[in-house]
C-alpha positions as semicolon CSV with decimal commas, in nm:
position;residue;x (nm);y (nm);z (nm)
1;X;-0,498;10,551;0,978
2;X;-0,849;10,780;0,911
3;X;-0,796;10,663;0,562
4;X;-0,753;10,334;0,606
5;X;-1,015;10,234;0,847
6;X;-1,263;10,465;0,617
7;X;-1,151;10,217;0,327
8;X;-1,237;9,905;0,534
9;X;-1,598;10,030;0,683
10;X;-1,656;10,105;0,316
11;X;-1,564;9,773;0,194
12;X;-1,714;9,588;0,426
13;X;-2,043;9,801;0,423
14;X;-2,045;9,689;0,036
15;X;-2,062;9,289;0,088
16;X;-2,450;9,276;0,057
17;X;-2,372;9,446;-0,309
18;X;-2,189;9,153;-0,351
19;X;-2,420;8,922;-0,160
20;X;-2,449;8,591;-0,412
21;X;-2,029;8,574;-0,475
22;X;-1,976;8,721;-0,100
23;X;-2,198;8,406;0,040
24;X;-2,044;8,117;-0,220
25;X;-1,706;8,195;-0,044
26;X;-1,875;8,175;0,334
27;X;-2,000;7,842;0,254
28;X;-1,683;7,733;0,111
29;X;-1,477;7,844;0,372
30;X;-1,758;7,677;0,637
31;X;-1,734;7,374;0,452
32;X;-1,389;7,375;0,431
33;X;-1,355;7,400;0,831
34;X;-1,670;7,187;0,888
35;X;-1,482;6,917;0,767
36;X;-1,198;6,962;0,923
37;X;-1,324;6,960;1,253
38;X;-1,540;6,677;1,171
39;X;-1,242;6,451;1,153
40;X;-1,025;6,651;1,475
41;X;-1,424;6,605;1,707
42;X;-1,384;6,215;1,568
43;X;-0,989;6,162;1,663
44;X;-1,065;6,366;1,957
45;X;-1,330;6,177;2,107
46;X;-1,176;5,814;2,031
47;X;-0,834;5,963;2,207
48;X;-1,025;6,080;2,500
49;X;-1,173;5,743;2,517
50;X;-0,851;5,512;2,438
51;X;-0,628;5,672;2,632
52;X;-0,866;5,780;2,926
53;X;-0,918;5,399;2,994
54;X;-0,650;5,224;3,212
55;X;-0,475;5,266;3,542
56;X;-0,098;5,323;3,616
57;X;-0,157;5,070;3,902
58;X;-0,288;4,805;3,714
59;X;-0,071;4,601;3,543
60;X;-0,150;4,406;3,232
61;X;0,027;4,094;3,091
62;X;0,038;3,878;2,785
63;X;0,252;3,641;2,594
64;X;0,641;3,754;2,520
65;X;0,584;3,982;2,170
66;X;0,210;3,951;2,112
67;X;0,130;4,345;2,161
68;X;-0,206;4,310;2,134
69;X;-0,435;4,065;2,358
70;X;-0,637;3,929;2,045
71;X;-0,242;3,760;1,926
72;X;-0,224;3,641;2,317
73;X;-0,244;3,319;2,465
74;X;-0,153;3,225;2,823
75;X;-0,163;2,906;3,019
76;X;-0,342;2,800;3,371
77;X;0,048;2,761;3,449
78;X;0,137;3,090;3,340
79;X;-0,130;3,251;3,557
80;X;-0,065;3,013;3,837
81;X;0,280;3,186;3,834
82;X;0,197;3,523;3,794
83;X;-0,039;3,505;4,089
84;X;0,255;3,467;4,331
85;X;0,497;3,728;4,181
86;X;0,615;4,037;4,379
87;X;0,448;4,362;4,337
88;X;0,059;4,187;4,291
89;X;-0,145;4,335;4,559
90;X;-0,371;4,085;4,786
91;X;-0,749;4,132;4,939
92;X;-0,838;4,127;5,309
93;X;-0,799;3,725;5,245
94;X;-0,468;3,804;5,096
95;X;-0,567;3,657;4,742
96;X;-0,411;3,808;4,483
97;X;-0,654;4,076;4,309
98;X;-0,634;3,959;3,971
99;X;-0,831;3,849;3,665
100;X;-0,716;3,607;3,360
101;X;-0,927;3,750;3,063
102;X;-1,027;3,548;2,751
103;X;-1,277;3,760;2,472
104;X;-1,436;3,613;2,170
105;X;-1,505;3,833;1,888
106;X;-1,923;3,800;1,846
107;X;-2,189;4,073;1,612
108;X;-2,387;4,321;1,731
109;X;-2,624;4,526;1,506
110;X;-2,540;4,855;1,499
111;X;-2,869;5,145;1,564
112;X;-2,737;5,363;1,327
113;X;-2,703;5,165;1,036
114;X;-2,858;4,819;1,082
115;X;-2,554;4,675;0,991
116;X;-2,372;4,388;1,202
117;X;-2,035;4,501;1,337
118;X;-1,798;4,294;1,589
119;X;-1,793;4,328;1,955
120;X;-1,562;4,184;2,255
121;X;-1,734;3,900;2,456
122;X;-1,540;3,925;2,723
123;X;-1,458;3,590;3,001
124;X;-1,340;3,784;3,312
125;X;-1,310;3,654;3,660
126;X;-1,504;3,821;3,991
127;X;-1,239;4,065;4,022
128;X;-1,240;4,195;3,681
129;X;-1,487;4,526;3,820
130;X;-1,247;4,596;4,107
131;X;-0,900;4,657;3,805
132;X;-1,111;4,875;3,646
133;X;-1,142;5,253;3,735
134;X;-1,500;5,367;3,798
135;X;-1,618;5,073;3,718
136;X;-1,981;5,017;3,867
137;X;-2,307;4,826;3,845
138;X;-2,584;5,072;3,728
139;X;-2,847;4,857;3,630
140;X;-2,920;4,469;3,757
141;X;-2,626;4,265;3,893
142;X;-2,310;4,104;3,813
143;X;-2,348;3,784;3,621
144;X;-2,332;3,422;3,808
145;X;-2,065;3,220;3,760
146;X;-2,131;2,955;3,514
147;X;-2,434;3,120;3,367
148;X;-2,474;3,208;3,038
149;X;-2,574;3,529;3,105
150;X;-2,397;3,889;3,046
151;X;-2,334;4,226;3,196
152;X;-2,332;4,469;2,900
153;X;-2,130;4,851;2,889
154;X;-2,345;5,107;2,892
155;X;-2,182;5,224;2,522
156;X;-2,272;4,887;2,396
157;X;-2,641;4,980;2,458
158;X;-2,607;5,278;2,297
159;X;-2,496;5,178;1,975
160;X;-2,612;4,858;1,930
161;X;-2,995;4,702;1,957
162;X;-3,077;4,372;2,183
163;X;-2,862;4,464;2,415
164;X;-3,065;4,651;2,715
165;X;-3,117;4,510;3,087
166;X;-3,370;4,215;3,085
167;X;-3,319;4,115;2,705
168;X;-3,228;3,779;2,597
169;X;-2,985;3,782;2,333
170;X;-2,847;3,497;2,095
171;X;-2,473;3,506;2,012
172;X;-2,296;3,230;1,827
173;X;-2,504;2,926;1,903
174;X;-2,575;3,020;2,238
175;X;-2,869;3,223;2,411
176;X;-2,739;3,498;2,667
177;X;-2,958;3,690;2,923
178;X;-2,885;4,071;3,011
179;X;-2,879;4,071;3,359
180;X;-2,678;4,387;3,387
181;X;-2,530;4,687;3,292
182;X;-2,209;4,874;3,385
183;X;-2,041;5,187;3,337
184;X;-1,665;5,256;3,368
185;X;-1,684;5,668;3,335
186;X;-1,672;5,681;2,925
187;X;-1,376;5,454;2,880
188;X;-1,295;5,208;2,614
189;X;-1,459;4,942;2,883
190;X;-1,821;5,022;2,827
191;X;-1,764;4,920;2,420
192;X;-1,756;4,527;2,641
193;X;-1,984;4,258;2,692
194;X;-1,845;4,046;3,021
195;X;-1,989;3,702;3,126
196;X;-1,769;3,432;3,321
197;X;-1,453;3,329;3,196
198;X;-1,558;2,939;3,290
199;X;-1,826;2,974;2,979
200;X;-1,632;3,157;2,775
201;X;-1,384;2,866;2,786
202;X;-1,601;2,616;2,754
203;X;-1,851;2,707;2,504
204;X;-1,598;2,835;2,231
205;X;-1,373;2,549;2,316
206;X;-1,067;2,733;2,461
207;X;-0,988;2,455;2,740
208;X;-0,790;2,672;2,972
209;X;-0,638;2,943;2,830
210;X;-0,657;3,279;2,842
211;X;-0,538;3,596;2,686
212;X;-0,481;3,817;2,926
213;X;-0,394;3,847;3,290
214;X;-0,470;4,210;3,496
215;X;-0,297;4,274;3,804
216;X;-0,362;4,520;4,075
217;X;-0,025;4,647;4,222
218;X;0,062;4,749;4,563
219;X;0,191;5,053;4,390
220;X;0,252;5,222;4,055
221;X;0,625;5,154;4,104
222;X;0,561;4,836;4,165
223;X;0,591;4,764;3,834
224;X;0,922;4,718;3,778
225;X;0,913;4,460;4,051
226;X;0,710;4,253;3,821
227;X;0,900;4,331;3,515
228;X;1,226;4,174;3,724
229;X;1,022;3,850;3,797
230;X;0,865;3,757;3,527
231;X;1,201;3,822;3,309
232;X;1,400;3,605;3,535
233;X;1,123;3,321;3,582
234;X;1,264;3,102;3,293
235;X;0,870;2,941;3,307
236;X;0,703;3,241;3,185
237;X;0,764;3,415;2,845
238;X;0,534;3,758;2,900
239;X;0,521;4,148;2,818
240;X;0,405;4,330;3,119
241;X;0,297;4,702;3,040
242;X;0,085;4,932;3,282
243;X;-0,302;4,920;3,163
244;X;-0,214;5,334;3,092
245;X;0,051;5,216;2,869
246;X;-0,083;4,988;2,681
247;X;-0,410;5,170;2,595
248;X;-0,171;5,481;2,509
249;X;0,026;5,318;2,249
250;X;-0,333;5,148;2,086
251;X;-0,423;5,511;2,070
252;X;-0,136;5,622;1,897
253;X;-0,177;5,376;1,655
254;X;-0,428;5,228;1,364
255;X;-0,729;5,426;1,381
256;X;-0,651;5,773;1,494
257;X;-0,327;5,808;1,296
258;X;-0,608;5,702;0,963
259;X;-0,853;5,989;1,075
260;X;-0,561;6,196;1,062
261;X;-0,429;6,144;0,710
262;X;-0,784;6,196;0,632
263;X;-0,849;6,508;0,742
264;X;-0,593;6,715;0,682
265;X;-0,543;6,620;0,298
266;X;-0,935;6,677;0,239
267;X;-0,948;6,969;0,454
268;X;-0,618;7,107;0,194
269;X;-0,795;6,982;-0,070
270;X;-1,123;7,174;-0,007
271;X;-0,884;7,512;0,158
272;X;-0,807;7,526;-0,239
273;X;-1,100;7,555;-0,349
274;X;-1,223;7,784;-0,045
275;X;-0,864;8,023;-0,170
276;X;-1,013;8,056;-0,514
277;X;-1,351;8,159;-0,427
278;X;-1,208;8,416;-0,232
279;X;-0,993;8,507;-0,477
280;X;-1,281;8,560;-0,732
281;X;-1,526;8,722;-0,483
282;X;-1,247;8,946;-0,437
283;X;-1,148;9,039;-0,714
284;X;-1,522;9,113;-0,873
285;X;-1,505;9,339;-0,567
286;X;-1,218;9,569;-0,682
287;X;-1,370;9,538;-1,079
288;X;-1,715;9,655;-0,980
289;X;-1,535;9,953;-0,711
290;X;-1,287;10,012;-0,992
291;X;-1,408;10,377;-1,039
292;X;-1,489;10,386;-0,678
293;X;-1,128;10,342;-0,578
294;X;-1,023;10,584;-0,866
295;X;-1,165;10,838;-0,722
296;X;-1,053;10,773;-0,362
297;X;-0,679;10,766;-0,525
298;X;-0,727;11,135;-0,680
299;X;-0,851;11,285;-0,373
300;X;-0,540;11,154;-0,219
301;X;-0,636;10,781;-0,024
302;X;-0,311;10,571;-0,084
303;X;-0,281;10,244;-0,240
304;X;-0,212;10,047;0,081
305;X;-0,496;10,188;0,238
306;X;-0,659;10,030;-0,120
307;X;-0,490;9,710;-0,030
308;X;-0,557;9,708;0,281
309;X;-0,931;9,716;0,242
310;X;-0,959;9,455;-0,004
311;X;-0,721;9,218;0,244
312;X;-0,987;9,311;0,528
313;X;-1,274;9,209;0,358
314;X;-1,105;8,880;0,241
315;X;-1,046;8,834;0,586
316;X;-1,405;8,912;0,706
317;X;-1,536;8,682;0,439
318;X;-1,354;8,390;0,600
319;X;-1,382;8,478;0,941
320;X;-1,740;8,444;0,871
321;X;-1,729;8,120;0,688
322;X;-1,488;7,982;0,964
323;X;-1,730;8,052;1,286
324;X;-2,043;7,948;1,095
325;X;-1,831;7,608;0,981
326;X;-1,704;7,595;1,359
327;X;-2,064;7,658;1,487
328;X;-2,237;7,402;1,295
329;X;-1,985;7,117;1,371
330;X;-1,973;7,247;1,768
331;X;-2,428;7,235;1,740
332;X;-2,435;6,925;1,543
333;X;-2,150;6,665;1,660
334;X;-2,018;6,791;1,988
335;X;-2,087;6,499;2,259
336;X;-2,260;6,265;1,910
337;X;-2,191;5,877;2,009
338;X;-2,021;5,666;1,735
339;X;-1,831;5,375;1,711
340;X;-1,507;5,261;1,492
341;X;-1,274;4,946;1,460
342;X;-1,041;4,943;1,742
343;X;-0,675;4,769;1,793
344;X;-0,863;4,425;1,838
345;X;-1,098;4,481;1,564
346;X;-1,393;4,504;1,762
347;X;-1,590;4,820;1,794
348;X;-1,516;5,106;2,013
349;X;-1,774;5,363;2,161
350;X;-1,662;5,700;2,217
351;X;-1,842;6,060;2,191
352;X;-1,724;6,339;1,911
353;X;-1,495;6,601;2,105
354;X;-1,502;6,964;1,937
355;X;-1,253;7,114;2,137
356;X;-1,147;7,434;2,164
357;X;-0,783;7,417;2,045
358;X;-0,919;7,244;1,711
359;X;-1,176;7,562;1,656
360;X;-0,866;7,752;1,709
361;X;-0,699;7,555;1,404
362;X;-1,001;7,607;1,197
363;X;-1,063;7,921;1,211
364;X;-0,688;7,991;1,176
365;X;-0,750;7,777;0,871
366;X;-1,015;8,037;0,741
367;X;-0,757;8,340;0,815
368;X;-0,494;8,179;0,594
369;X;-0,748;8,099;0,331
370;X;-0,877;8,475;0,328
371;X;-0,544;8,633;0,400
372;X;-0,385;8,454;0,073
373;X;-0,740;8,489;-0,123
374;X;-0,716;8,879;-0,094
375;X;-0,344;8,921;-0,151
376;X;-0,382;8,927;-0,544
377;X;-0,679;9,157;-0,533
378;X;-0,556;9,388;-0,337
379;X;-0,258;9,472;-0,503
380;X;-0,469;9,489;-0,785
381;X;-0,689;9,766;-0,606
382;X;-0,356;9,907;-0,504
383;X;-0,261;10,018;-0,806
384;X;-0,607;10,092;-1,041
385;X;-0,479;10,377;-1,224
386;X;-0,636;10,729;-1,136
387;X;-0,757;10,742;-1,521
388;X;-1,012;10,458;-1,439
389;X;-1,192;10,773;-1,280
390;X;-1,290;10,878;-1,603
391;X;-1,400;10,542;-1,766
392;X;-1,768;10,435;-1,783
């Protein structure tokens, strides 16, 4: 053990000897994880958003096998129905607490990139704030019924321009005031612009349809109650899913299954090239010690403490890169606001996440790259013949 932790101080007390090859590999192991967690902060942060929108005790319906409201279309019959089913909860006045939902896709232009990019206009009755979880007025008022005017998400505001409390705003063909703006906690919500349903209708020619219908429920169970109706109402042809469910499977879908196949390939693809700079580095390190680890051999160090040291130093190498890759991505994108093409192909506001479990799989990452870049090399130290003592 003496010799062997002698061998590693010594090894790793000669990187700066080895400072321009020793660095390369740092930065190609921080790249290597900088990218990587890049893409997890990105899927992170839309998951959190996705599937942190929604309630269990909201229930959400649209036509029989549409899946997604933007391939829904519903009736004033169909609603009128699904108003008196079992399971809806009522207000103090005991009218159903319910809104039928109708969004047109419209352009917003982005801050970042002065680009336009779709976003949900949203037609949502008076008790479309009270299905929505934290939902709350935090600048101006609800919109007037019949008004063109708009209540805008406070991601919305923060990706896109034109959009702030007091702004007029022209959209289509039509001019739309800001009269407020809303926050639902960070959820999928705040990527909405809301105005009344009635205008929605009306000035995009929809007559009386609608795409959606939300439902509060007595209870979460309550479901099921629903489910029973609606199936047996020969009328109606609907899916009813919980809000929770429904945002869950659009967040196991589309988008964060792409960032996925994305990252991991490019972060192999780049843990290649981060394995054979280590490699190299490593194995300049055992030619340039050759005589040094001669002579350590003839006054009796073994060859795995040899190995051992050139393994360790691999390993130090990428340790390094990995928390300075891990570091920069943490300093840089941690809480950073983007937006990305969602399930209805409108945008979606959500916040990087760098979260601890993926710094865990990138520096792991590192490990594997420095643990397999110093394998080679250290056998190779392992067994430089005692002779090389005597060469030079």
């Amino acid at each position: 053990m003496k010799q062997l932790f002698s061998v590693i101080a010594m090894n790793v007390r000669s990187i700066p000897q080895r400072a321009s090859m020793s660095i390369a590999t740092i930065l190609s192991v921080a790249l290597m994880v900088g990218v990587l967690l890049f893409f997890l902060a990105m899927a992170n942060g839309f998951r959190a958003t996705v599937t942190g929108t929604g309630a269990d005790d909201v229930a959400m319906i649209l036509r029989g096998g549409s899946q997604a409201e933007l391939n829904s279309n519903l009736q004033r019959d169909d609603v009128r129905l699904i108003e008196i089913a079992p399971g809806v909860a009522a207000d103090e006045n005991g009218n159903p607490i319910m809104s039928a939902e109708l969004y047109v896709i419209v352009d917003g232009i982005k801050r970042s990139s002065q680009t336009e990019a779709n976003l949900p206009l949203r037609g949502v009755e008076s008790g479309a704030g009270d299905l929505r979880q934290n939902f709350s007025i935090v600048e101006g008022r609800m919109f007037e019924p019949g008004a063109a005017e708009l209540v805008v998400g406070r991601g919305v505001i923060r990706e896109f321009e034109g959009f702030e409390f007091g702004e007029v705003i022209r959209l289509g063909t039509n001019d739309w005031t800001v009269v407020g703006v809303f926050s639902t906690g960070g959820s999928a919500f705040e990527s909405e612009i809301w105005t009344d349903l009635g205008v929605v209708q009306n000035l995009y020619q929809r007559g009386s349809s609608v795409q959606s219908v939300r439902v509060r429920l007595t209870e979460p169970d309550a479901i099921e109650a629903l489910r029973e109706y609606t199936d047996s109402e020969d009328r109606l042809n609907v899916d009813v899913s919980s809000e929770a469910e429904y945002f869950a499977a659009s967040a196991a879908s589309g988008t964060i299954t792409l960032i996925d196949y994305v990252a991991w390939p490019l972060a192999i693809t780049m843990a290649i090239g981060a394995f054979a700079g280590a490699w190299n580095t490593m194995y300049s390190s055992v030619e340039t010690r050759m005589r040094e680890i001669a002579t350590l051999r003839t006054i009796g160090f073994s060859g795995f403490a040899a190995f051992m040291g050139t393994l360790i130093e691999a390993l130090v190498l990428a340790a390094i890169g990995g928390a300075l890759g891990a570091t920069i991505v943490y300093l840089v994108f941690n809480g950073f606001s983007a937006s990305t093409l969602g399930s209805g192909f409108t945008q979606v506001v959500f916040t990087f996440a760098v979260t601890g479990s993926s710094i865990v799989v990138g520096v792991v990452l590192a490990l594997i790259v420095g643990f397999l870049g110093g394998i080679i090399p250290g056998i190779r130290a392992a067994r430089v013949p005692l002779l090389a003592v005597h060469s030079g």
